[in-house]
NUTIGU-918187 format. One record per residue: residue number from 1; residue in one letter; x, y, z of N, C-alpha, C in turn. Coordinates in Angstrom, 2 decimals. Layout:
N
   i aa    n.px    n.py    n.pz   ca.px   ca.py   ca.pz    c.px    c.py    c.pz
 NUM  A       X       Y       Z       X       Y       Z       X       Y       Z
...
! end
This chain:
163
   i aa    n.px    n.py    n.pz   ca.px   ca.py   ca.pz    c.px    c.py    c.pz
   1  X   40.69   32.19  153.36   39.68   32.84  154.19   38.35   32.82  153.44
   2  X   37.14   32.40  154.14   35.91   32.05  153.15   34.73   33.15  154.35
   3  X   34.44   33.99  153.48   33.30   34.67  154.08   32.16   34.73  154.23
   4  X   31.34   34.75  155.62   30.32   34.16  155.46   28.99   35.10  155.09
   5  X   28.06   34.40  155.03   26.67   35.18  154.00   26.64   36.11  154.97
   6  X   26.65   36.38  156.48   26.03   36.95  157.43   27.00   38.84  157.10
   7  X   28.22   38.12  156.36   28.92   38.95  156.71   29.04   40.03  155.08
   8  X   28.03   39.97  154.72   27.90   40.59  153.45   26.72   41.72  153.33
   9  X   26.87   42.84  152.90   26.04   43.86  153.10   25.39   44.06  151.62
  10  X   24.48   44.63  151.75   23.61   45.11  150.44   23.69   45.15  149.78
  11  X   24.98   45.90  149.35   25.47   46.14  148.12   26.18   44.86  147.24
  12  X   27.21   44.21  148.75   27.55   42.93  148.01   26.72   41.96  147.51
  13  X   25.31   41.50  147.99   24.08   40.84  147.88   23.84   41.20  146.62
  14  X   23.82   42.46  146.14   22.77   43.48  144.87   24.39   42.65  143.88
  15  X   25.26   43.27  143.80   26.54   42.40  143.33   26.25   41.06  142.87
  16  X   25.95   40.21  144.03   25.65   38.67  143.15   24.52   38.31  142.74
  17  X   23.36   39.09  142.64   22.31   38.85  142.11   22.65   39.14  141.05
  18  X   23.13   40.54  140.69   22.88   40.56  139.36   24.18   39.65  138.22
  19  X   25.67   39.48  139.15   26.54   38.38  138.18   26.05   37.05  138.42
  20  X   24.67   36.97  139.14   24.53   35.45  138.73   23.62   35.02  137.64
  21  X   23.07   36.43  136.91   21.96   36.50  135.67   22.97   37.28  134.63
  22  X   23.99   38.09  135.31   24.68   39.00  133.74   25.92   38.70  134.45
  23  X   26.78   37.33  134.12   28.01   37.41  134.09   29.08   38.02  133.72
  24  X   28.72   38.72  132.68   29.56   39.28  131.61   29.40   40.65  131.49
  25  X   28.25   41.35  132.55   28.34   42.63  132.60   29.50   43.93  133.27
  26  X   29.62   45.08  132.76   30.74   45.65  132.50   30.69   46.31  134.46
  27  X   31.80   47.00  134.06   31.94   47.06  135.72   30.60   48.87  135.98
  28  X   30.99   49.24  135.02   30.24   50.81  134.75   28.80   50.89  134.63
  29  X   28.29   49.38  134.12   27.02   48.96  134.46   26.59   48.56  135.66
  30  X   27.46   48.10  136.10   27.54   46.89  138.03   26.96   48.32  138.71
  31  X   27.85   48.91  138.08   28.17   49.83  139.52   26.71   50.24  139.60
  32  X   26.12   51.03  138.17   24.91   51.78  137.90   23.91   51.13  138.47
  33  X   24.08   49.77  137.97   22.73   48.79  138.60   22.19   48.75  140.05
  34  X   23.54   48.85  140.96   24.09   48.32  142.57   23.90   50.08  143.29
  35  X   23.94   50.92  142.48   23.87   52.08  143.11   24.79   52.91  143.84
  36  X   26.34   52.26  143.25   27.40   53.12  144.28   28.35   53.34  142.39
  37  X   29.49   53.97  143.11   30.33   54.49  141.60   30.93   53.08  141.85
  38  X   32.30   53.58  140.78   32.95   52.59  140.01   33.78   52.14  140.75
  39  X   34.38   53.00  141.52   35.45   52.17  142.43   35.57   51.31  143.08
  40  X   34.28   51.99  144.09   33.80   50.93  145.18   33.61   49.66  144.74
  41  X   32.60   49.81  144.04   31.71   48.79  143.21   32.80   47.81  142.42
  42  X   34.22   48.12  142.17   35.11   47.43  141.45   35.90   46.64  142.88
  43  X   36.05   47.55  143.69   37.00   46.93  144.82   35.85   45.60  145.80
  44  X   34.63   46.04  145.79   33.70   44.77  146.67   34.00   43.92  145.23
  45  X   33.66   43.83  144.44   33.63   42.65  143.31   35.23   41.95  143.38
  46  X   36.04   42.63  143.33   37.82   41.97  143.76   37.95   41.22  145.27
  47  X   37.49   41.73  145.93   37.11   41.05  147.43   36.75   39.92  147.26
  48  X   35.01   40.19  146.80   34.01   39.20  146.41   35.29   37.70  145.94
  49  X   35.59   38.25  145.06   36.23   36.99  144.15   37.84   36.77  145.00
  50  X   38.79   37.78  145.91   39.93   37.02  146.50   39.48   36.03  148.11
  51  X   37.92   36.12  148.31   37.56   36.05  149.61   37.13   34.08  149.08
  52  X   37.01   34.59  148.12   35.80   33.22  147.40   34.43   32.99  147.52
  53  X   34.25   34.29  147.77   32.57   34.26  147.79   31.94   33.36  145.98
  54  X   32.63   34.27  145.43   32.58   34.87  144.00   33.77   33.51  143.26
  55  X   33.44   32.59  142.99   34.59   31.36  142.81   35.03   31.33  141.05
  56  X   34.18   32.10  140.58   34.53   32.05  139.45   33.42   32.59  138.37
  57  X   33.94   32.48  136.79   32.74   32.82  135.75   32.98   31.81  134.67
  58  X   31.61   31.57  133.99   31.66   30.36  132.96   30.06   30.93  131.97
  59  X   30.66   30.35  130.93   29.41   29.62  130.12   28.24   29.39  130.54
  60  X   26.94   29.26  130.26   26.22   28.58  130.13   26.09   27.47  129.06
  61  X   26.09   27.12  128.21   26.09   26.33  127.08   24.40   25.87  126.57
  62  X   24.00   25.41  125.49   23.06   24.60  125.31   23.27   23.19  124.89
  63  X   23.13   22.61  125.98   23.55   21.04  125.87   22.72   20.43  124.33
  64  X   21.43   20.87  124.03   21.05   19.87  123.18   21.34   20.26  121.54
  65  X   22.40   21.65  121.27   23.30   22.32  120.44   24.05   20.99  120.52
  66  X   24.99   20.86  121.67   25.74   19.70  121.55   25.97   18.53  121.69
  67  X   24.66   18.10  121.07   24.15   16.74  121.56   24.81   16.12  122.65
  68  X   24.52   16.81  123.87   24.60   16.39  125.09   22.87   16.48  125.99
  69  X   22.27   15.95  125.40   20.73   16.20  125.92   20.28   14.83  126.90
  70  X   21.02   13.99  126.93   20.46   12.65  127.55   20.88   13.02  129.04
  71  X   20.29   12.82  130.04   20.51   13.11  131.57   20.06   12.23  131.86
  72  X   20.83   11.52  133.12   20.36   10.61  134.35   20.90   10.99  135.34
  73  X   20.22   10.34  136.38   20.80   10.67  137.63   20.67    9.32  138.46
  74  X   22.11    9.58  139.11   22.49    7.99  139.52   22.89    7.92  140.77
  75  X   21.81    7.11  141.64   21.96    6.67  143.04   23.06    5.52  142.86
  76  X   24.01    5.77  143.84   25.44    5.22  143.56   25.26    4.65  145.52
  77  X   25.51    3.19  145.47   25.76    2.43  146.97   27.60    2.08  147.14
  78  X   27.94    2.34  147.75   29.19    1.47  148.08   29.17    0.61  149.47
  79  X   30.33   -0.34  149.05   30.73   -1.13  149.93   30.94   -0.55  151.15
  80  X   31.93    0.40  151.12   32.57    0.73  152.45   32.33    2.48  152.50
  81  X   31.90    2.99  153.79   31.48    4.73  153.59   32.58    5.39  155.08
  82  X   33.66    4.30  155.21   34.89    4.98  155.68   35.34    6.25  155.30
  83  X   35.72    7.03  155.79   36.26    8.26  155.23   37.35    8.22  154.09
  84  X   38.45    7.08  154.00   39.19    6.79  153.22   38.93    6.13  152.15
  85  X   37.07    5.71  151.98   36.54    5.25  150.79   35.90    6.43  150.28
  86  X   35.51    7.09  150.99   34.73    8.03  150.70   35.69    9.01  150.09
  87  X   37.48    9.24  150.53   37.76   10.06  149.69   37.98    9.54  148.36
  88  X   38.77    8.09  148.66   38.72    7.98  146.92   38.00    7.65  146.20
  89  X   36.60    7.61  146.54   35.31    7.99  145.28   35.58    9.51  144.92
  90  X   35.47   10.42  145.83   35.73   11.68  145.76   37.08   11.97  144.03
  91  X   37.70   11.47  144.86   39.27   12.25  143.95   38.54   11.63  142.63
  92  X   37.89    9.47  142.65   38.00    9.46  141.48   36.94   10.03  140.44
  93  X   35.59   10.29  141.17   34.69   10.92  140.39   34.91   11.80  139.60
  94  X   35.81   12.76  140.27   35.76   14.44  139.70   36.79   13.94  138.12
  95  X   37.17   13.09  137.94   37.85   12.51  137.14   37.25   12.29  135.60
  96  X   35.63   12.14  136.42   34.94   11.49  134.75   33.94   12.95  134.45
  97  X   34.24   13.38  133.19   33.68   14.67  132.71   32.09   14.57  132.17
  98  X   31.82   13.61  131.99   29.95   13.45  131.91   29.65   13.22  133.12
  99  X   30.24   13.25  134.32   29.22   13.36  135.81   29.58   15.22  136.08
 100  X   28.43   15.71  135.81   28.15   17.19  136.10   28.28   17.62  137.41
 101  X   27.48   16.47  138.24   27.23   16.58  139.41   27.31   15.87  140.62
 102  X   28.17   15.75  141.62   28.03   14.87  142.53   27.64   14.85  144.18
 103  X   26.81   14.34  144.60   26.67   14.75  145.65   26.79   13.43  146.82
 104  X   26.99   13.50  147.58   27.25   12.95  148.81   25.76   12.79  149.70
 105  X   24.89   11.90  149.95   23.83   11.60  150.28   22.93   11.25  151.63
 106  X   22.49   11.80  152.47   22.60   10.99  153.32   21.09   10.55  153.53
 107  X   21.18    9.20  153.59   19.82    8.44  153.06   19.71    6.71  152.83
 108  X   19.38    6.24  151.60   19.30    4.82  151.57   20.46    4.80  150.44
 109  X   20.76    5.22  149.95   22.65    5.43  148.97   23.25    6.22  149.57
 110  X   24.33    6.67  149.02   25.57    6.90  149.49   25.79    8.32  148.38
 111  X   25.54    8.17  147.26   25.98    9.18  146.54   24.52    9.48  145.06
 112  X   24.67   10.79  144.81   23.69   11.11  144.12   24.48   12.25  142.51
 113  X   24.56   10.94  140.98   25.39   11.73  140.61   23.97   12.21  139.22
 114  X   24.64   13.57  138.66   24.11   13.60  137.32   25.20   13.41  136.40
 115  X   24.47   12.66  135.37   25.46   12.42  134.22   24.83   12.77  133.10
 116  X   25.38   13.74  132.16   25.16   14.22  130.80   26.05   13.79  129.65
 117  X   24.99   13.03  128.62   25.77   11.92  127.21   25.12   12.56  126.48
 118  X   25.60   12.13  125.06   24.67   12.03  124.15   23.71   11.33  123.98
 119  X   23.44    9.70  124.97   22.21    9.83  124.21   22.58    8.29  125.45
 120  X   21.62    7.26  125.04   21.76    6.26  125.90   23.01    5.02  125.62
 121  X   23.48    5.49  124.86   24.20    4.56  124.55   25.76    4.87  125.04
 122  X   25.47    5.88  124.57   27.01    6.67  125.36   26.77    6.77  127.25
 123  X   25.85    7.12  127.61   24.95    6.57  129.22   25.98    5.75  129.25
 124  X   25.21    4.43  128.89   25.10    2.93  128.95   27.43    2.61  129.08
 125  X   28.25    3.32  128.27   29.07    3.46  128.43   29.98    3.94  129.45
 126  X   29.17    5.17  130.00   30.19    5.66  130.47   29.71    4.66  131.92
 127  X   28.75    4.26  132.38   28.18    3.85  133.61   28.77    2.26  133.63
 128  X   29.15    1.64  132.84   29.99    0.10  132.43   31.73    0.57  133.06
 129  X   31.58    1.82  131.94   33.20    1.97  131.71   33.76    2.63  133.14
 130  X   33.19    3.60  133.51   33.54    4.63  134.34   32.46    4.74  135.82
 131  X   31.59    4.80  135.38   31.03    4.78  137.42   30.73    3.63  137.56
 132  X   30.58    2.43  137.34   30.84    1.16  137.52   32.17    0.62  138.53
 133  X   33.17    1.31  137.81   34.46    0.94  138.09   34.80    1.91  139.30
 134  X   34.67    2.92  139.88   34.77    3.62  140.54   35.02    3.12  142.09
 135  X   35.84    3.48  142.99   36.26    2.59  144.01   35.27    2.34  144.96
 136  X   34.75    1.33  145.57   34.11    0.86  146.42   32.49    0.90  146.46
 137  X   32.15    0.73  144.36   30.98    1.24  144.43   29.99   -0.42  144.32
 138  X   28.89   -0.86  144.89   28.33   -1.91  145.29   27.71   -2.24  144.14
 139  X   26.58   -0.92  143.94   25.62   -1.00  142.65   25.26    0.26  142.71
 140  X   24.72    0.51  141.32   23.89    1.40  140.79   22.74    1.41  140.64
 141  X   21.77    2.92  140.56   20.66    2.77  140.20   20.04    3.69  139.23
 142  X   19.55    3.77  138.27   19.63    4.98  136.95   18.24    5.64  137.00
 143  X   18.05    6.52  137.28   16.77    7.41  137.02   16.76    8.61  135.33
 144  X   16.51    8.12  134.27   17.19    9.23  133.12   15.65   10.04  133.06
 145  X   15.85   11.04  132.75   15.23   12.48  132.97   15.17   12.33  131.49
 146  X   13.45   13.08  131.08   12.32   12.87  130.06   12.68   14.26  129.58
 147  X   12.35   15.04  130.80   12.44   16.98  130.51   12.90   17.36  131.17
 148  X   13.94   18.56  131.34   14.31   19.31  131.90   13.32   20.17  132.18
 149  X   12.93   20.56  133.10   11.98   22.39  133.24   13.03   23.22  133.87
 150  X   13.88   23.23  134.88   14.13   24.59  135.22   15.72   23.32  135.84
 151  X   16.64   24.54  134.79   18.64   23.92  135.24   19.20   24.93  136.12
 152  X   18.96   26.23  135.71   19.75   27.37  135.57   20.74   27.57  136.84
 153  X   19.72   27.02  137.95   20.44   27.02  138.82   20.75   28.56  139.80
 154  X   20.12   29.76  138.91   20.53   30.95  139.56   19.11   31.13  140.63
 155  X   19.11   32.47  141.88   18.42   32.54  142.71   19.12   33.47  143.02
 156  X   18.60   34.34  144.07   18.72   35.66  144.51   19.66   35.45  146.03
 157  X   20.38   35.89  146.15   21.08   35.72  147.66   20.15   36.37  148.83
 158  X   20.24   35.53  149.81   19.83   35.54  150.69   19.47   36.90  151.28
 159  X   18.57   37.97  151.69   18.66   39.08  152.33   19.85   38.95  153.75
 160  X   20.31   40.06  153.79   20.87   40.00  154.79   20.60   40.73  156.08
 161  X   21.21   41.19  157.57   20.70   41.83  158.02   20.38   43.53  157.94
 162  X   20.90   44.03  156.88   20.42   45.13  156.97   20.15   45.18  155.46
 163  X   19.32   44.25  155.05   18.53   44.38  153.82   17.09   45.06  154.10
! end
């Protein structure tokens, strides 16, 4: 069962704003922050996460700690955009652990991936070895990224209607 934004009230909203900047904050804080006690505030967050609003918690990392700082992003064409090609790019992408990101395109390619290496040479590898080979892919096209300015990826949920 997947719940939708419409169907989330204030408190749940105030909830993912703040675990999408303090993952790791305690429930006695949540609650304080969000403005209701502990219970409540513990039972919407268990919801949150059996409903799948809430899909999970992770890391951030600093990629260039682990010399993982080289980024490209790769307009990917295939041969065939059948549904049965399209899944097994799917299954096989999620397969290779330097594509961060994949997206499905709709445009002049077919697919839009990011890939994070160490550096160009390891790139240059995994794109020979691994999205090269990938099923029904035509050609590639490499755009590698100079600077990062803004990854984080976090943003405030949507107001809802009785925000």
């Amino acid at each position: 069962m997947t719940e939708k934004n419409s169907e989330l009230d204030k408190f749940d909203r105030k909830i993912l704003d703040v675990l999408a900047v303090e993952g790791r904050i305690s429930i006695t804080d949540l609650a304080r922050r969000i403005g209701l006690s502990k219970s409540p505030t513990q039972a919407r967050l268990r919801r949150l996460e059996e409903t799948g609003v809430i899909r999970g918690y992770r890391a951030l990392y600093d990629p260039i700690r682990l010399d993982r700082d080289h980024v490209a992003f790769v307009e990917v064409r295939l041969t065939d955009t059948r549904e049965k090609a399209l899944a097994a790019f799917n299954a096989a992408v999620l397969r290779i652990p330097e594509v961060e990101q994949c997206h499905l395109i709709a445009g002049a390619f077919d697919y839009l991936l990011k890939v994070r290496t160490a550096g160009m040479t390891g790139y240059r590898a995994v794109l020979a070895e691994k999205i090269s080979t990938l099923p029904h892919v035509s050609n590639t096209s490499t755009y590698v990224a100079m600077q990062t300015v803004k990854e984080e990826g976090v943003s405030p949920v949507a107001p809802g209607p009785d925000a």
